[in-house]
Structures are given as C-alpha cells and as structure tokens.
N, C-alpha and C positions, 0 to 999 in steps of 0.2 A: 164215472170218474174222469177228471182230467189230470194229465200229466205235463207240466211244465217239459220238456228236456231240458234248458238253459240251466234251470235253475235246482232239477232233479225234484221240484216238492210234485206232492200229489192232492189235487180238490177233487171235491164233490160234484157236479155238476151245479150245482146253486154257487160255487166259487170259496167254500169252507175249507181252509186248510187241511188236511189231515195226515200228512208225513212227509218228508225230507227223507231222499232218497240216500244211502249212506255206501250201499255196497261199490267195490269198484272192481270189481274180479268178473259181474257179470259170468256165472256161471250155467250152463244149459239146461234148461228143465227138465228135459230127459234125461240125463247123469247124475242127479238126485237122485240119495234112495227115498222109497215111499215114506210118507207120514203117517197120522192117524186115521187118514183118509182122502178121497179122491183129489181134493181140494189143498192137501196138504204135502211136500217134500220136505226134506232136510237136509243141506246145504254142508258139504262134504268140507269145504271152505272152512266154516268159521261156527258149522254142527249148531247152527240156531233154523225154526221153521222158516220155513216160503209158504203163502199163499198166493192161487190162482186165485185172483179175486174177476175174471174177468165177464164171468154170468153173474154175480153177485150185487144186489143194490147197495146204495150208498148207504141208508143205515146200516147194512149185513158187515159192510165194511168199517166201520164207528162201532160197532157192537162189537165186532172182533179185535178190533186194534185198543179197544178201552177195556177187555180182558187180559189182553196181554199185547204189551204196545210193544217188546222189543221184538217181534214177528215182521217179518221183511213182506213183499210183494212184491210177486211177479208182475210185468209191465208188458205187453205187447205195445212196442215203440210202432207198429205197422198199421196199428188202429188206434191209435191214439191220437 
C-alpha cells in the first residue's frame, strides 16, 4: 500500500486507488477497544472498525474494504 499524505487517499502498490482518508481526530491504536480480532479495533471516536492493515496484501485489503467499505485504516505515516 501507498499512502498519499497530501492528499490522504490510499493505492495499491500498482497505483489503484482504494480510499480517501476521512478521519481527523487521529486517534491511538492503543486506546481502542479490541475488535473481532487481532487485526481489528474500534474507534471510541466515532464506534466504527479500524483495520491494521499493515502485514496484509493488497488484495486482503480490496477484499476487506469491498465487504464493508465504511471501515477506516490504520496508516503507519513512519513506513510509508
């Protein structure tokens, strides 16, 4: 995955669009409560999921966000 910062969207690594970043609260991954799993918090904010998508390929990431696209993503801005 690449992440614009400028412009907040996020690609694929082939350069496919795949989300517009929306939150602006930036919230800490750690002060989430757990989700449904390792992969997942829940966002005390605005109580919609986060995904660590950051081991995960670029289909895993397409596949998840086209079950349920209004699920946010966590972004490590430090490897990106």
């Amino acid at each position: 995955m690449k992440y614009k910062i400028d412009t907040k969207e996020l690609y694929t690594d082939n350069g496919v669009f795949v989300k517009k970043m929306q939150c602006q609260i930036g919230v800490d991954w750690g002060k989430m409560e757990p989700g449904n799993n390792d992969l997942e918090r829940i966002c005390s904010h605005c109580n919609k999921s986060v995904l660590d998508v950051e081991f995960l390929s670029d289909d895993e990431v397409l596949f998840l966000l086209n079950k349920r696209p209004e699920t946010c993503i966590k972004i490590n801005t430090k490897i990106v």
